[in-house]
C-alpha positions as CSV (number, residue, x, y, z in Angstrom):
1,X,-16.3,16.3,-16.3
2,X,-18.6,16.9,-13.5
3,X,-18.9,14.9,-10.5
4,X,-22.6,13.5,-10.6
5,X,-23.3,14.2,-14.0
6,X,-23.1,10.9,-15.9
7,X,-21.2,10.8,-19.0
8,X,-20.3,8.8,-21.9
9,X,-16.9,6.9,-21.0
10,X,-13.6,8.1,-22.5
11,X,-11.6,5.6,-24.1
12,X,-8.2,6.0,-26.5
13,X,-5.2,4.4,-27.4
14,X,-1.6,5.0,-27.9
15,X,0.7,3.7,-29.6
16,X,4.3,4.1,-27.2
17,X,6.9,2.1,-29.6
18,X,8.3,-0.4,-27.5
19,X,12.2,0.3,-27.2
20,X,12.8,-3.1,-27.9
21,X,11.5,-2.7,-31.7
22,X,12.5,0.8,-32.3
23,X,16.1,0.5,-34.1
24,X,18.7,3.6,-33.2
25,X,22.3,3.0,-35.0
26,X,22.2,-0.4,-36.2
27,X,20.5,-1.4,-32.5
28,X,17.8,-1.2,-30.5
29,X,16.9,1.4,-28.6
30,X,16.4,-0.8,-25.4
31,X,20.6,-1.5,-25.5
32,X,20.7,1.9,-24.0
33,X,18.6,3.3,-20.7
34,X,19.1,6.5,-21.4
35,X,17.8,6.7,-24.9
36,X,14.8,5.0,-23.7
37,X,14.0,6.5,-20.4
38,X,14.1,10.1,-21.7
39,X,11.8,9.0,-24.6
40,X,9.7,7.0,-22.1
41,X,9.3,10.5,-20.1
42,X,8.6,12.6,-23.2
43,X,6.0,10.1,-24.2
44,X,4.2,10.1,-21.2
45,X,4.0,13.6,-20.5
46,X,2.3,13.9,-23.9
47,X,0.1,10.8,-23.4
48,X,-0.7,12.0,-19.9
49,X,-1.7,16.3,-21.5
50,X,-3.2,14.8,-24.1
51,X,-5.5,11.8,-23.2
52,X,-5.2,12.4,-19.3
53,X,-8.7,12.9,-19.2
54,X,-9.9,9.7,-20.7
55,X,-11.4,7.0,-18.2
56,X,-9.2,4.3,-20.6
57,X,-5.9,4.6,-22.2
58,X,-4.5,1.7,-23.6
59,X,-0.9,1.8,-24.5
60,X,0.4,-0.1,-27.3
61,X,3.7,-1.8,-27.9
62,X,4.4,-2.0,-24.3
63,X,7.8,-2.2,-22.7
64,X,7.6,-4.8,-19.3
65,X,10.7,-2.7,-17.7
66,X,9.3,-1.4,-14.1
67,X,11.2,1.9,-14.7
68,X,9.3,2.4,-17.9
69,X,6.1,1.0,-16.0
70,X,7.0,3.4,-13.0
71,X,7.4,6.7,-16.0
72,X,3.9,6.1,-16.7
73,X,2.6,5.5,-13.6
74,X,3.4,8.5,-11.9
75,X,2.4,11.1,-15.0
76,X,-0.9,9.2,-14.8
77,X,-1.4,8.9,-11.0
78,X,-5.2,8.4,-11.5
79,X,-5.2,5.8,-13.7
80,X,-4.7,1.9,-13.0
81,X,-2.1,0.2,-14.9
82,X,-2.7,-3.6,-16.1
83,X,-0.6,-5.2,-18.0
């Protein structure tokens, strides 16, 4: 994109699998931080090469931990998060 040169907005979704629904062993993935927080920074690298350019990005199955929120926050430093 161009600064000054309107352009169509960029939206796109993604789903993350919320560690809380994601079974690992006969649990959940959420019973253990490390599981989820190194899958919570893979994810957002990827989401943040692949769809870092989008104006929008909503993330599906959301997990409301602030580490998880702080993950994507600070691969996606441009973008707002709401939730």
């Amino acid at each position: 994109r161009r600064r000054g040169v309107a352009t169509r907005p960029c939206p796109n979704r993604y789903n993350v699998l919320c560690p809380v629904h994601k079974s690992i062993k006969g649990g959940r993935e959420s019973d253990d931080d490390a599981l989820w927080l190194a899958r919570a920074a893979r994810t957002a690298a990827f989401v943040a090469d692949a769809l870092g350019d989008c104006d929008v990005i909503c993330l599906q199955e959301w997990f409301f931990d602030d580490r998880w929120k702080k993950i994507f926050c600070d691969r996606l430093p441009t973008h707002r998060l709401i939730s």
